[in-house]
ZALO-356874 format. One record per residue (C-alpha): x, y negated, z; residue in one letter. Coordinates in steps of 0.02 Angstrom, whole numbers, plus 50000, padded with zeros to 5 digits. Last residue first. Example, Ala and Ser with C-alpha at 12.3 -4.5 7.8 and 13.67 -1.06 7.14 Angstrom:
REM ZALO-356874
{atom {50684 50053 50357} "S"}
{atom {50615 50225 50390} "A"}
//
This chain:
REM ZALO-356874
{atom {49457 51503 52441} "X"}
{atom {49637 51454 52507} "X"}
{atom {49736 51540 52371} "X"}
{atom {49614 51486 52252} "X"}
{atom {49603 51291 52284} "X"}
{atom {49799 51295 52301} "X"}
{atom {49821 51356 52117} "X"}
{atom {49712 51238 52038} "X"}
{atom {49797 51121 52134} "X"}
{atom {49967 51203 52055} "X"}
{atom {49898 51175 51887} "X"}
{atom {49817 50991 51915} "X"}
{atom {50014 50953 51956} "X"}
{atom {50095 51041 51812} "X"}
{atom {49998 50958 51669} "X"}
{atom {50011 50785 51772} "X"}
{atom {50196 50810 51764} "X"}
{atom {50196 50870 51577} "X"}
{atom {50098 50735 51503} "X"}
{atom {49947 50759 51399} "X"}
{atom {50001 50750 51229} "X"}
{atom {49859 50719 51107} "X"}
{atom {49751 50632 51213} "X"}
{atom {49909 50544 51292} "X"}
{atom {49999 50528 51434} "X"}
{atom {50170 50408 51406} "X"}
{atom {50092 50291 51531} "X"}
{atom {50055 50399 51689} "X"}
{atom {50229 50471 51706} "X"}
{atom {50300 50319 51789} "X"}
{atom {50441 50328 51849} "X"}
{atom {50522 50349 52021} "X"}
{atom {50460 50524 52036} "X"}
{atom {50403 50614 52176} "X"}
{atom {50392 50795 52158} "X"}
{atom {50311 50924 52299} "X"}
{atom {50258 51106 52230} "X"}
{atom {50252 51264 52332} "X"}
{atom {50369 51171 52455} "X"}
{atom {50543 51248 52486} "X"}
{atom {50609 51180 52329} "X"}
{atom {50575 50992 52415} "X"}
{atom {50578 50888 52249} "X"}
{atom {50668 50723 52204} "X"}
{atom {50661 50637 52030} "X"}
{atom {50747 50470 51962} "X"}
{atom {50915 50460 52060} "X"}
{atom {51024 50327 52005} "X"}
{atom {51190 50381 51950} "X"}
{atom {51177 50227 51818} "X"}
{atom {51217 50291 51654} "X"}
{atom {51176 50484 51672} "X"}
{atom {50997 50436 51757} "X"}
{atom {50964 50583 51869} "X"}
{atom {50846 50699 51904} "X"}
{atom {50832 50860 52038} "X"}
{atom {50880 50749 52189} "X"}
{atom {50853 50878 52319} "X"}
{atom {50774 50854 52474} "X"}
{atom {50804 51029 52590} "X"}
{atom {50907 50977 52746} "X"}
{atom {51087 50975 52645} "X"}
{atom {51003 50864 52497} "X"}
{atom {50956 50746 52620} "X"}
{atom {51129 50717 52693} "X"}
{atom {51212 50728 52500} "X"}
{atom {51088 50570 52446} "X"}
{atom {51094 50473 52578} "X"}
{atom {51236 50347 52522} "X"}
{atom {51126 50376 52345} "X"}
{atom {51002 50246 52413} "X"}
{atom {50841 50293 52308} "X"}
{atom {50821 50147 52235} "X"}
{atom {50741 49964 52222} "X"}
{atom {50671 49847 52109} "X"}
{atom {50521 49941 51992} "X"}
{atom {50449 49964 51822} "X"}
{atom {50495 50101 51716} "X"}
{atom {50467 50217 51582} "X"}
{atom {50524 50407 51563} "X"}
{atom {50656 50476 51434} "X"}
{atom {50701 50675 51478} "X"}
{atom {50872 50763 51451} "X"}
{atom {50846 50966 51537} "X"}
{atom {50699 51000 51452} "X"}
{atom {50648 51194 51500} "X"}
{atom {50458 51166 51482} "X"}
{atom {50456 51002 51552} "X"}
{atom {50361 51077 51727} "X"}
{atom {50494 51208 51715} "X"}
{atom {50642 51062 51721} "X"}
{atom {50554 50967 51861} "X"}
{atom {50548 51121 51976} "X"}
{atom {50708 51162 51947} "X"}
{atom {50822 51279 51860} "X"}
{atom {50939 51140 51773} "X"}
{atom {50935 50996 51860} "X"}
{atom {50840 50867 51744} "X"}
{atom {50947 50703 51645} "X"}
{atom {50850 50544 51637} "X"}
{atom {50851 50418 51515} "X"}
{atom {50787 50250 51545} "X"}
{atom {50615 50190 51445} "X"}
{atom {50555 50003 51514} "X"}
{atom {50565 49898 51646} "X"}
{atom {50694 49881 51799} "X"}
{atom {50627 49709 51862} "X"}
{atom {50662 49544 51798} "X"}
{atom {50500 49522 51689} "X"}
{atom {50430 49394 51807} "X"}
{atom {50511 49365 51987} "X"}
{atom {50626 49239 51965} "X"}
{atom {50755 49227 52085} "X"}
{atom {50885 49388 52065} "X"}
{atom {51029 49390 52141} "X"}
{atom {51037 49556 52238} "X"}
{atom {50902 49633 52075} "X"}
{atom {51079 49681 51993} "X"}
{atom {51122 49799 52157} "X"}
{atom {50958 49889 52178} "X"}
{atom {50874 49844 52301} "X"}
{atom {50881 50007 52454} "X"}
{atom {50776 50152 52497} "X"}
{atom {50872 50255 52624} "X"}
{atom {50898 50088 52729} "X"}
{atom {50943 50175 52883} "X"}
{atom {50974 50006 53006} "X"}
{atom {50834 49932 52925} "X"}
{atom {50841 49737 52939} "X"}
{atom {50760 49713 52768} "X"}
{atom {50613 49787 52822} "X"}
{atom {50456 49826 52678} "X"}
{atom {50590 49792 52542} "X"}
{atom {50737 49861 52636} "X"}
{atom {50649 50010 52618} "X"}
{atom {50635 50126 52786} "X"}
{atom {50713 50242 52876} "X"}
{atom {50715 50202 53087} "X"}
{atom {50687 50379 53155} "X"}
{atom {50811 50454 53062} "X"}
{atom {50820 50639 53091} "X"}
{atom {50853 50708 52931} "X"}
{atom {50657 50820 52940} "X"}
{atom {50552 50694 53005} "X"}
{atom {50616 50518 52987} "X"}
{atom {50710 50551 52823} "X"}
{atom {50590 50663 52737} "X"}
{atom {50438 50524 52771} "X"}
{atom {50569 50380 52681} "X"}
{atom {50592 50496 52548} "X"}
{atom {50422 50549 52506} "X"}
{atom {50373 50348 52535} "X"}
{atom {50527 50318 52379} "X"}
{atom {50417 50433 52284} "X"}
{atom {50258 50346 52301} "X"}
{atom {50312 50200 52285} "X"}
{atom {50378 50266 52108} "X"}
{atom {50240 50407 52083} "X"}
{atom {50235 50513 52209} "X"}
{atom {50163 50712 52171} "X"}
{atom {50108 50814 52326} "X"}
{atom {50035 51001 52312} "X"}
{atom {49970 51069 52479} "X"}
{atom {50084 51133 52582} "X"}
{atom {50031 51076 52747} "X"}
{atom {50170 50999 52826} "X"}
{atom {50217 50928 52653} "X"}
{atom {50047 50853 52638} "X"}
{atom {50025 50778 52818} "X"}
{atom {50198 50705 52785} "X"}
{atom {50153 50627 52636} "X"}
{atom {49983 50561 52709} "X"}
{atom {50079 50491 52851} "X"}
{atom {50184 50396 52743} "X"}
{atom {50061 50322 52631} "X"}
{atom {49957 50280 52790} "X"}
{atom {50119 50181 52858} "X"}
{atom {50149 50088 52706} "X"}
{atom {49988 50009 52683} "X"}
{atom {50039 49805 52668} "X"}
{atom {50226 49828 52647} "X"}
{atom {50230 49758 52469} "X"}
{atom {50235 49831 52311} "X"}
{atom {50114 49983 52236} "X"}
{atom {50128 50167 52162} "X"}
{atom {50018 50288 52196} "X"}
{atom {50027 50461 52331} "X"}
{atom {49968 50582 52233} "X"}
{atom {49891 50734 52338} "X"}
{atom {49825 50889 52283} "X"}
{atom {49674 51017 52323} "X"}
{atom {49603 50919 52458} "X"}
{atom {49474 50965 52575} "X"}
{atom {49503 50865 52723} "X"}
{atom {49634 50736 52685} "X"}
{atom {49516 50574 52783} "X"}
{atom {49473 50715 52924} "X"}
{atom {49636 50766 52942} "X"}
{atom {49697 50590 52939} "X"}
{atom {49584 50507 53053} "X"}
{atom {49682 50488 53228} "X"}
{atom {49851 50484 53136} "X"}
{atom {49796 50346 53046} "X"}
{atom {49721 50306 52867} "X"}
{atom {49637 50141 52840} "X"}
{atom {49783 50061 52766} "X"}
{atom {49823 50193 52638} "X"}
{atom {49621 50174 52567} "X"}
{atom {49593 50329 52516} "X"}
{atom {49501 50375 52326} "X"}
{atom {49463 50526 52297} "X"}
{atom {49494 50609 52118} "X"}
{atom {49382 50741 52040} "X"}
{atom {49460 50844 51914} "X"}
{atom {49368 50958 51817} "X"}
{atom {49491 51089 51745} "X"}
{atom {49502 51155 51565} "X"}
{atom {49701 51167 51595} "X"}
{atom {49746 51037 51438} "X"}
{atom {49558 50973 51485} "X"}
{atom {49631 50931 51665} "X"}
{atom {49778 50841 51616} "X"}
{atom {49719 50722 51491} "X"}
{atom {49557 50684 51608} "X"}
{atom {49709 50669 51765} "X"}
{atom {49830 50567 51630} "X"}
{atom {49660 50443 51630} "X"}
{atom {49651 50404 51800} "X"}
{atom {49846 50405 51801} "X"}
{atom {49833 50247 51667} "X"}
{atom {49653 50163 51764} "X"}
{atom {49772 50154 51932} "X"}
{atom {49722 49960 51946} "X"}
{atom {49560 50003 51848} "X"}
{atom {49483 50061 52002} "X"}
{atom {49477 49931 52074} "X"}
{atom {49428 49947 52283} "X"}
{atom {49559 50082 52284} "X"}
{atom {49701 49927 52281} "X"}
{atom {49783 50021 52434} "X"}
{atom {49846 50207 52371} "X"}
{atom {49828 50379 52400} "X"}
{atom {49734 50465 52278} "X"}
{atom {49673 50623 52344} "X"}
{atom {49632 50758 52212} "X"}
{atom {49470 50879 52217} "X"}
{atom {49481 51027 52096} "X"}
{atom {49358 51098 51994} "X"}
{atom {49368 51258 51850} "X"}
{atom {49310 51309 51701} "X"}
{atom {49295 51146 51615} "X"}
{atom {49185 51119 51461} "X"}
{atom {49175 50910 51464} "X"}
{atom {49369 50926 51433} "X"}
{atom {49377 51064 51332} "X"}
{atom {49266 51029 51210} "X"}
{atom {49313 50829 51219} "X"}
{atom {49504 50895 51180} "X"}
{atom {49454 51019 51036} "X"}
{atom {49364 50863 50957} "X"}
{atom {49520 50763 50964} "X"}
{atom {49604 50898 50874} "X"}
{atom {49465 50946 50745} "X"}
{atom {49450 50731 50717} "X"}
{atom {49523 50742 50541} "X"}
{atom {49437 50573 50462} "X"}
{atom {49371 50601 50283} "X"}
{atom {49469 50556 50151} "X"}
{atom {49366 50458 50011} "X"}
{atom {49358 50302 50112} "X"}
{atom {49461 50193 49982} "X"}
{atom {49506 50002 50043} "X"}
{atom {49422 49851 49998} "X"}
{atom {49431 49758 50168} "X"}
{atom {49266 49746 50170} "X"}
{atom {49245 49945 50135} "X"}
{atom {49369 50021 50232} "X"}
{atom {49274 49903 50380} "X"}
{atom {49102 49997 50325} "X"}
{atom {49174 50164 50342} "X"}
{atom {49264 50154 50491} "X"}
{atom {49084 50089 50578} "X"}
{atom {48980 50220 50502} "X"}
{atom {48870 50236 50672} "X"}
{atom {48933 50438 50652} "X"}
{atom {49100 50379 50671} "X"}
{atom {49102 50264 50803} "X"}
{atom {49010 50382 50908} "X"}
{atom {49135 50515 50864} "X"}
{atom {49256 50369 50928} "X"}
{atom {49181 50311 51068} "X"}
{atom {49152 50504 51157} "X"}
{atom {49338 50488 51221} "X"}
{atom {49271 50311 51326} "X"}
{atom {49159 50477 51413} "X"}
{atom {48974 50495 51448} "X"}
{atom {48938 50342 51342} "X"}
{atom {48853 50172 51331} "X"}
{atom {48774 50134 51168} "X"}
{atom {48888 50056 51039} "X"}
{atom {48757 50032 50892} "X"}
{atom {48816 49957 50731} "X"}
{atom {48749 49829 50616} "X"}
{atom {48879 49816 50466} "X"}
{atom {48755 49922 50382} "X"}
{atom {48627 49796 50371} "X"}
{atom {48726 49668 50304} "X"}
{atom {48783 49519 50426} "X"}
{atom {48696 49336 50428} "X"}
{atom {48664 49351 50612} "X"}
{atom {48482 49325 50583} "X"}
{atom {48430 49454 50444} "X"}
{atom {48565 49562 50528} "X"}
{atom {48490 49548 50679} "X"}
{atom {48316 49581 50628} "X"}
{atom {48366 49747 50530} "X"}
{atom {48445 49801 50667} "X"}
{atom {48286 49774 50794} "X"}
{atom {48172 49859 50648} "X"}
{atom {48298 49996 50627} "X"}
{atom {48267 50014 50834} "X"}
{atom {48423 50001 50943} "X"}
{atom {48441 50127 51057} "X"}
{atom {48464 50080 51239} "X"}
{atom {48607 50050 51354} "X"}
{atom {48666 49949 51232} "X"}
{atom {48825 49867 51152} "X"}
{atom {48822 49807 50976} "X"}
{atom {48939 49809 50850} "X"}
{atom {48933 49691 50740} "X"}
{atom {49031 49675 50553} "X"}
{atom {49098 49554 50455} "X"}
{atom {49046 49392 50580} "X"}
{atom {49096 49234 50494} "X"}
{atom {49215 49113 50579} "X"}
{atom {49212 48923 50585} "X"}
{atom {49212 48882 50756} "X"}
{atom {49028 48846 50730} "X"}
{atom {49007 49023 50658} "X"}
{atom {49077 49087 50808} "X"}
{atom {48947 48992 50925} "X"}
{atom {48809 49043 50796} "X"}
{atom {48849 49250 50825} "X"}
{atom {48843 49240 51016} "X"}
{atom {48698 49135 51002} "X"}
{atom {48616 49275 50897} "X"}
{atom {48660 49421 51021} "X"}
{atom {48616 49301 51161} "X"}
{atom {48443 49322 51077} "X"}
{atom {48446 49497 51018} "X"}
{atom {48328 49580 51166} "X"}
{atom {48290 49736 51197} "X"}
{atom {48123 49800 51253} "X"}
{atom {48012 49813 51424} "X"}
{atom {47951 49641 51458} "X"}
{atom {48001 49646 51619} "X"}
{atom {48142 49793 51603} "X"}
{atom {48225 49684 51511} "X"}
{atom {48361 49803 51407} "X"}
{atom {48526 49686 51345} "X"}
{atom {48591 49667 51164} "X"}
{atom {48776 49635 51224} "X"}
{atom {48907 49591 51067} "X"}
{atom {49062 49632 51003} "X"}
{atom {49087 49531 50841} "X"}
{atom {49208 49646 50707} "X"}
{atom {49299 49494 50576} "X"}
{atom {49354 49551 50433} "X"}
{atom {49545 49517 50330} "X"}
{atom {49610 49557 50166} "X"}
{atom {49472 49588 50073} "X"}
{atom {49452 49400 50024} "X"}
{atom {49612 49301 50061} "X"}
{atom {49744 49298 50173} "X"}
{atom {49753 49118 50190} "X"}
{atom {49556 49088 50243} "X"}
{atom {49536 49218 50364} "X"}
{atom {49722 49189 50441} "X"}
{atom {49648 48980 50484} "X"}
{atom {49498 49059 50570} "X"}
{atom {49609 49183 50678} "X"}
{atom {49689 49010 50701} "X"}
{atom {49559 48938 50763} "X"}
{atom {49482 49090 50856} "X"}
{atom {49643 49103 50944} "X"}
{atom {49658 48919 51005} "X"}
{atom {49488 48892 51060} "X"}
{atom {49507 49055 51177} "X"}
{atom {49563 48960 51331} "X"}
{atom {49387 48862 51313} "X"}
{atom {49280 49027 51291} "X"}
{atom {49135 49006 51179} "X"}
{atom {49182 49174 51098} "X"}
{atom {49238 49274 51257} "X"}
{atom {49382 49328 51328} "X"}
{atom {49525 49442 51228} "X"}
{atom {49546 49429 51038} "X"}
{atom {49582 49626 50995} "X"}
{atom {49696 49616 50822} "X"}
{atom {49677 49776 50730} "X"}
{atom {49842 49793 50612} "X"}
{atom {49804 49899 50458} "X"}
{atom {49937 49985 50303} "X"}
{atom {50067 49987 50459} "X"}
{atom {50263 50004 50459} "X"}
{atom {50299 49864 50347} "X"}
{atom {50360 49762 50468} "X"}
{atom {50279 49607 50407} "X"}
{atom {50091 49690 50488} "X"}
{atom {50165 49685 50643} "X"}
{atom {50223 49510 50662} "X"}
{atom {50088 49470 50574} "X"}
{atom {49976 49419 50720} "X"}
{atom {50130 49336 50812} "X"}
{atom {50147 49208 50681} "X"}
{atom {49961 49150 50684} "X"}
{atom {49998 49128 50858} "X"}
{atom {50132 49017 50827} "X"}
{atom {50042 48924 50682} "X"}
{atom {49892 48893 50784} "X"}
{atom {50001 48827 50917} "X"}
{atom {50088 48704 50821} "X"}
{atom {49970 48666 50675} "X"}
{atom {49847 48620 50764} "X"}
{atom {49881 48632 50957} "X"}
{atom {49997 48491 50937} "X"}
{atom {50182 48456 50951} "X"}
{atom {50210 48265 50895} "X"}
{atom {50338 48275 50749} "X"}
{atom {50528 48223 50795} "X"}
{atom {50609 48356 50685} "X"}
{atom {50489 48503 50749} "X"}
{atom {50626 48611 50774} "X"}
{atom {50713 48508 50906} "X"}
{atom {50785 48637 51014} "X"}
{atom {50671 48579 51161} "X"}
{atom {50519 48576 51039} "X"}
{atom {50558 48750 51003} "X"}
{atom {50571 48804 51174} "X"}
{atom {50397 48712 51226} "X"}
{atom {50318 48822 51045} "X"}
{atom {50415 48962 51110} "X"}
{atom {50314 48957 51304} "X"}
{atom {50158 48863 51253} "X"}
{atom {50153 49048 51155} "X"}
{atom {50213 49154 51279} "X"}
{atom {50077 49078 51429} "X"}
{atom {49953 49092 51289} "X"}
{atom {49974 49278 51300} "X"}
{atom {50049 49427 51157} "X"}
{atom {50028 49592 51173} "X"}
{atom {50068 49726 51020} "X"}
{atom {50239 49645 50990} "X"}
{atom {50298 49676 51167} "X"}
{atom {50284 49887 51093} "X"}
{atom {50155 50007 51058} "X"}
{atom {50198 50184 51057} "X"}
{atom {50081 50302 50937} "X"}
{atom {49977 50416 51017} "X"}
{atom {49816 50336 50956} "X"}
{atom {49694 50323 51081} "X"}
{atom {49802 50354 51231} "X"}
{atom {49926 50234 51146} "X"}
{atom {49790 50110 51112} "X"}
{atom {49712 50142 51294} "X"}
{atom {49858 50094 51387} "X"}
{atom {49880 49948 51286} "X"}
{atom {49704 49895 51355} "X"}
{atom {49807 49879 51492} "X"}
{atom {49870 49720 51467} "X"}
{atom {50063 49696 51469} "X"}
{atom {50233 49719 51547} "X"}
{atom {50362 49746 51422} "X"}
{atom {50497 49876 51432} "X"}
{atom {50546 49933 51265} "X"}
{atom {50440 50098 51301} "X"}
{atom {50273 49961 51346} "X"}
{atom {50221 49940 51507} "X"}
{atom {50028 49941 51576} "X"}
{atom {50002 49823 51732} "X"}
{atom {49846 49882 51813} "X"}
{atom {49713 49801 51825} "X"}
{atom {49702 49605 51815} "X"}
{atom {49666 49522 51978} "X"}
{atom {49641 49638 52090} "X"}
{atom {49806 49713 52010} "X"}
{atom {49899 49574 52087} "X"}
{atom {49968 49471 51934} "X"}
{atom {50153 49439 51922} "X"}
{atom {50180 49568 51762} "X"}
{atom {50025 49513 51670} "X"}
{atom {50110 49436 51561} "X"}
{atom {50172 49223 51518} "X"}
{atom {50034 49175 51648} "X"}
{atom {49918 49061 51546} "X"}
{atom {49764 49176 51479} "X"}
{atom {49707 49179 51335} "X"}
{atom {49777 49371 51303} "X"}
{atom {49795 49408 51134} "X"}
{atom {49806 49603 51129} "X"}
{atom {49875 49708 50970} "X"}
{atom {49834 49876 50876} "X"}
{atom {49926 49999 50765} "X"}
{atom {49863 50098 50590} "X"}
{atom {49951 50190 50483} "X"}
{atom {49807 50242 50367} "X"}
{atom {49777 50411 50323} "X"}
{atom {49589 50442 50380} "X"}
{atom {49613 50493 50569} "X"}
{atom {49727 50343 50584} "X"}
{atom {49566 50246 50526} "X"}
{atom {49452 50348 50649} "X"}
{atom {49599 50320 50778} "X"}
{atom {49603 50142 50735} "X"}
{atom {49419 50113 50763} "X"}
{atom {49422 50192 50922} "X"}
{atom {49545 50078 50986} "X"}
{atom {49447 49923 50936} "X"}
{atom {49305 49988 51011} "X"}
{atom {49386 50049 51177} "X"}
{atom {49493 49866 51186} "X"}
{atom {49331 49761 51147} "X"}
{atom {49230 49869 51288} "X"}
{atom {49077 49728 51338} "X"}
{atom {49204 49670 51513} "X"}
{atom {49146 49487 51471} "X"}
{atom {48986 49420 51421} "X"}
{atom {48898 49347 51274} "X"}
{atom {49039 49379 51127} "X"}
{atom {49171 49476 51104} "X"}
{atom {49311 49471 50969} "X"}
{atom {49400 49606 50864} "X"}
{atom {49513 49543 50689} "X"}
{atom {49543 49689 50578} "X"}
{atom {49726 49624 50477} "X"}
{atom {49765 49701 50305} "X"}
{atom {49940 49744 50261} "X"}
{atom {49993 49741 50084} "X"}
{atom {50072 49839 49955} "X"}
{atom {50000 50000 50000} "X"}
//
């Protein structure tokens, strides 16, 4: 294909409507057909990522194998997908005020006055082909996050309105996310803030291509045909996105609505090749078939949202069809649990992650609900926090050291067996200055870690933390039954520990969670449901 063409995603009435599920399941129905196909976030908001935001306030952070920390609606792309997205694939306004401000500063403007037209526009516009000028995608799906009508938005839908215009007929659509809501009162849906949603894009400029519509109902012919009489879209450009069982559902949805089909066909591309779906369909088969249920405690303190853990939420779905197994996660509150409730609070449990998480708020519970695990041999997987609370609960009970803690929850430690990591010493800025990204990690042969990799002895796993495992306690925890089965070759840091004489306890200072996929669940969640599976039946 000689040119890329650009799918531009925006959302209109209300917030939270599924623009990152839609637009991912259209590119996995266009992947499905041939087309290499990748998808990008433009955040409107002003922090430069979503790196310094508390997951209250944002979700989780998702990052990206070159280690950038964005939106997690990249999470779903490459669950979608399975292809890796990258810093190009999430761009904010914080970034863009950011270059354009650099610029400026360099004097690339030669003395204009910096505006928001051209400037901005032209920066963003920039960033949207970024992509597509690679030459490594036939479609780029832009998701435009917020709402039409939006103030911080203005700037994208301009120059999403500007791209529309220069790229030419059949080179570019527009898909409008909208709510048509259910009144009980009156008893029927209504298209009214489906229409206003419509007009305030059109006053910016932009013509709908194609609307999807969210519903909790379905939408009558006579309903579609009104809203495409009064939205100014064809009739078949109408499509229904009622809610589902499953986000994994979307895309068969998707399908059968016609919505791949009528996007090939504005942008003047061949459908002939039907979409090959037979794996993703094995996946839903197995996943809403299981044979088996087992209860998982996730240990963590930002329970309240559960989109702050939404990437090991999803590796458990991943993980569980791979071993047609229902899992059911419960969610405990770290700071609630105490030695007084803790059997009552862990009751039950087939396996135990203990999450990831900064800050000292909560340590204690994560602690005690490591050592309740380990004392009770029920299958424990730490994830980065997690991990370095394994180690922490090792060296108090088992090593001896009453006083081992991170020098991040007390600085004045006298057994700091978690420690910051030398380069993060004079570190002042806190955004993007952590350990981010893919690092290599080399497995012990023989362990644990190694057979839940199937033999892999030279792993790559992504990143986001600032301290260690303190290797000055790495041979005195080794010799009372910690091991430090994975190491990073260039640094000497350890990445994995395990206690062998556990029927299965890993902590990891990765994160596993965002390389999980439809297509390849990971290995470490794989393992884990496994050896709950195994628990429930040797204690049934």
């Amino acid at each position: 294909m000689s040119k890329t063409k650009y799918i531009f995603v925006t959302g209109g009435v209300t917030s939270s409507l599924g623009k990152g599920i839609i637009a991912a399941s259209l590119a996995k129905l266009l992947q499905a057909r041939g087309y290499r196909t990748t998808i990008q976030k433009l955040d409107p908001y002003i922090n430069v990522d979503p790196g310094t935001l508390n997951p209250y306030e944002h979700g989780e952070c998702y990052v990206t194998h070159d280690g950038a920390e964005t939106d997690l609606d990249l999470g779903h792309y490459e669950r979608f997908l399975n292809v890796k997205t990258s810093q190009a694939n999430n761009v904010t306004t914080g970034r863009i005020y950011q270059s354009v401000i650099e610029k400026e500063r360099r004097g690339e403007f030669l003395g204009k006055t910096v505006q928001v037209v051209p400037h901005i526009t032209n920066e963003i516009k920039e960033r949207v082909q970024l992509l597509g000028n690679s030459g490594d995608y036939d479609i780029v799906i832009t998701e435009i996050g917020g709402t039409v009508g939006d103030i911080e938005s203005l700037p994208y839908i301009e120059a999403v309105r500007q791209l529309l215009w220069e790229l030419g007929d059949h080179n570019a659509i527009v898909v409008h996310l909208t709510l048509v809501p259910y009144l009980s009162a009156a008893g029927e849906l209504k298209t009214k803030p489906t229409q206003h949603s419509v007009k305030t894009l059109m006053e910016s400029g932009i013509k709908a291509d194609i609307l999807v519509c969210r519903t909790e109902h379905e939408i009558s012919d006579e309903k579609k045909e009104k809203l495409a009489l009064f939205c100014n879209v064809k009739r078949e450009a109408v499509i229904q996105s009622i809610d589902a069982s499953t986000i994994y559902d979307v895309p068969i949805l998707m399908q059968e609505e016609g919505l791949d089909t009528v996007a090939l066909e504005r942008l003047a591309l061949s459908d002939k090749k039907a979409p090959d779906l037979e794996q993703w369909k094995k996946f839903l088969k197995r996943h809403k078939n299981p044979k088996h249920e087992v209860e998982i405690g996730l240990i963590g303190k930002y329970v309240e949202l559960q989109d702050s853990y939404k990437s090991i939420l999803e590796s458990f779905i991943h993980a569980g069809a791979a071993n047609q197994v229902k899992v059911n996660v419960r969610f405990i509150h770290s700071e609630h649990l105490n030695m007084g409730n803790i059997e009552k609070k862990l009751a039950g449990l087939n396996g135990i992650l203990v999450a990831p998480g900064f800050g000292e708020r909560g340590i204690e519970g994560k602690i005690k609900a490591v050592r309740h695990t380990r004392e009770n041999n029920i299958p424990f997987l730490g994830i980065c926090l997690g991990m370095q609370m394994a180690v922490i609960e090792y060296s108090r009970t088992v090593l001896g050291l009453s006083k081992a803690n991170s020098t991040e929850m007390n600085q004045k430690t006298t057994a700091p067996v978690i420690n910051l990591m030398e380069e993060q010493k004079s570190v002042t800025n806190k955004g993007g200055t952590m350990r981010l990204g893919a690092w290599d990690c080399a497995l012990k042969k023989g362990s644990l870690a190694s057979k839940v990799y199937q033999g892999a002895l030279d792993i790559s796993e992504r990143h986001r933390h600032r301290y260690e495992f303190n290797n000055d306690y790495k041979e005195k925890l080794e010799e009372v039954g910690m091991l430090a089965t994975g190491i990073n070759k260039e640094t000497g840091l350890v990445e994995i520990v395990e206690v062998p004489s556990h029927p299965w306890f890993i902590g990891v200072q990765y994160h596993p969670e965002y390389k999980s996929t439809v297509a390849n669940p990971h290995p470490l969640f794989v393992g884990f449901v496994k050896a709950a599976l195994k628990h429930k039946k040797s204690t049934n």
